[in-house]
C-alpha angles and dihedrals in degrees: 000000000000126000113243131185114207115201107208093022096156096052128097094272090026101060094045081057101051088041087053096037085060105050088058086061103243123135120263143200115181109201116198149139081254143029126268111276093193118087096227100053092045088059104033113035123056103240126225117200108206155115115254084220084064104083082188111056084036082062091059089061113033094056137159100309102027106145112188131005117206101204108199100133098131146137105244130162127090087242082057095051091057109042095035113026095146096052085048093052101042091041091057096036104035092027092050087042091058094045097059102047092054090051091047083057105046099036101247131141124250131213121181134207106231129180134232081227077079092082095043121187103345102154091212106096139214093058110220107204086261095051117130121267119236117189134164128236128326085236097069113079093218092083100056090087098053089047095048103054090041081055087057092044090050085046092043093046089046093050087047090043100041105023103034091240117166109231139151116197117206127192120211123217121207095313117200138185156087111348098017116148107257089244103096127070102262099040093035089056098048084045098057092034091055090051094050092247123129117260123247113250114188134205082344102303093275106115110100130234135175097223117207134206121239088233089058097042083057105056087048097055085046087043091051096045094040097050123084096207088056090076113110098012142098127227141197117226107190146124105257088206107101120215138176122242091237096049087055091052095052091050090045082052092056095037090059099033092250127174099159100121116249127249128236126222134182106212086211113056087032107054089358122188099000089064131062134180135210141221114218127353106192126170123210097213100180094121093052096059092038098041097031097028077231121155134180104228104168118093125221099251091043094051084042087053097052091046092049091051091050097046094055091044085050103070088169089059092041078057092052111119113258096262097191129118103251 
């Protein structure tokens, strides 16, 4: 048993963590804005209400024998980017910031929650973990995120560098499962087909992702923070298999029974220079399975099943405003 803190416990990634965290038996402290929503972690993990911006109330969870903190508090969401890009660049830079320092006092291990966004719009695909990044102008919005999280990684690397901190970075990539916000492609989709509204298609559909599922999101993060030879790395944890966006809402389609027609939306007369698409976002995720022995066993079609099942037994989250950006 270990005694983990989770940042961010009560969020989408977060909350499959700290479920899994605790059915390993460790001992677990979500800190978060808000409460647990999930049985198993409000009765089984001690709850911190707090702001990662706030170095006082971290310290009341990130106390003397704290082994591991999973950092994932974050903004996330392009919605987010674009109505709040101050509050997505100072939480990722002044609430790492805050992190870190409070594991480098009290001995503990960090892992951070990283994004494929870190990379932008680099053309060279597959991404290793040490590909360029290639971003667009400070004036669109779009890129706060990316910065902002690359901002953490270069905060996370000096800490480990300068300071001896042991810390593991992981980039997500297009995560995807039971309890997201319906504000991404996939969740957003089985949202709006469930309730017999058109899904959202943007710039045609054509645009690739490797799409993961949450489960195997999770047993990468536990691998990172559990291995010793994780420390001081980054990883990519990410599908290889590359799929179009399109390709994902017809099968969603299938997948609900929807007949509603799709709508069509060009990125840029609808949101226009602070937004930005891209084309492809592929991971090479080969260090991941050499160094962490990690895999990522769950196909497209069986991860879109499971998340279909959840979402029409969860008529609170079928009631969840519509979160996109159009």
């Amino acid at each position: 048993m270990s005694r983990a803190v989770v940042t961010g416990g009560s969020g989408f990634v977060g909350s499959h963590l700290v479920e899994r965290l605790i059915a390993r038996g460790d001992e677990v402290t979500v800190f978060d804005g808000a409460p647990p929503s999930e049985p198993l972690a409000r009765e089984h993990a001690r709850f911190v209400e707090g702001d990662v911006r706030d170095p006082a109330k971290l310290a009341e969870a990130i106390g003397a024998g704290v082994d591991v903190v999973y950092h994932l508090a974050a903004v996330v969401g392009v919605d987010q980017y674009l109505a709040r890009p101050m509050d997505v660049i100072d939480i990722n830079f002044t609430g790492t910031r805050n992190v870190l320092e409070r594991a480098h006092r009290t001995g503990s291990k960090v892992v951070l929650s990283s994004t494929s966004e870190v990379f932008g719009k680099n053309p060279a695909v597959p991404w290793r973990e040490d590909s360029d990044r290639v971003l667009g102008p400070t004036s669109a919005d779009r890129w706060s995120y990316s910065s902002g999280k690359a901002l953490a990684e270069h905060l996370t690397f000096a800490f480990a560098r300068q300071h001896g901190l042991a810390a593991t970075i992981v980039r997500y990539f297009n995560v995807y499962g039971p309890r997201q916000r319906p504000a991404y492609i996939v969740s957003r989709s089985i949202h709006r087909a469930l309730n017999r509204r058109p899904m959202v298609v943007y710039d045609r559909g054509v645009q690739t992702r490797c799409f993961t599922f949450v489960d195997d999101a999770i047993d990468g993060t536990i691998l990172a923070g559990t291995r010793p030879e994780a420390v001081g790395e980054s990883f990519n944890l990410g599908s290889m298999a590359e799929t179009t966006v399109g390709e994902v809402v017809r099968l969603i389609a299938e997948l609900t029974g929807s007949e509603v027609a799709d709508v069509q939306v060009d990125t840029g007369e609808r949101l226009g220079s602070a937004y930005e698409d891209l084309s492809r976002r592929v991971p090479d995720n080969a260090k991941a399975r050499r160094m962490l022995g990690w895999d990522c066993p769950t196909e497209l079609r069986d991860g879109l099943i499971k998340t279909v099942e959840w979402a029409r037994s969860s008529p609170w989250w079928l009631d969840l405003p519509d979160s996109g950006t159009s």
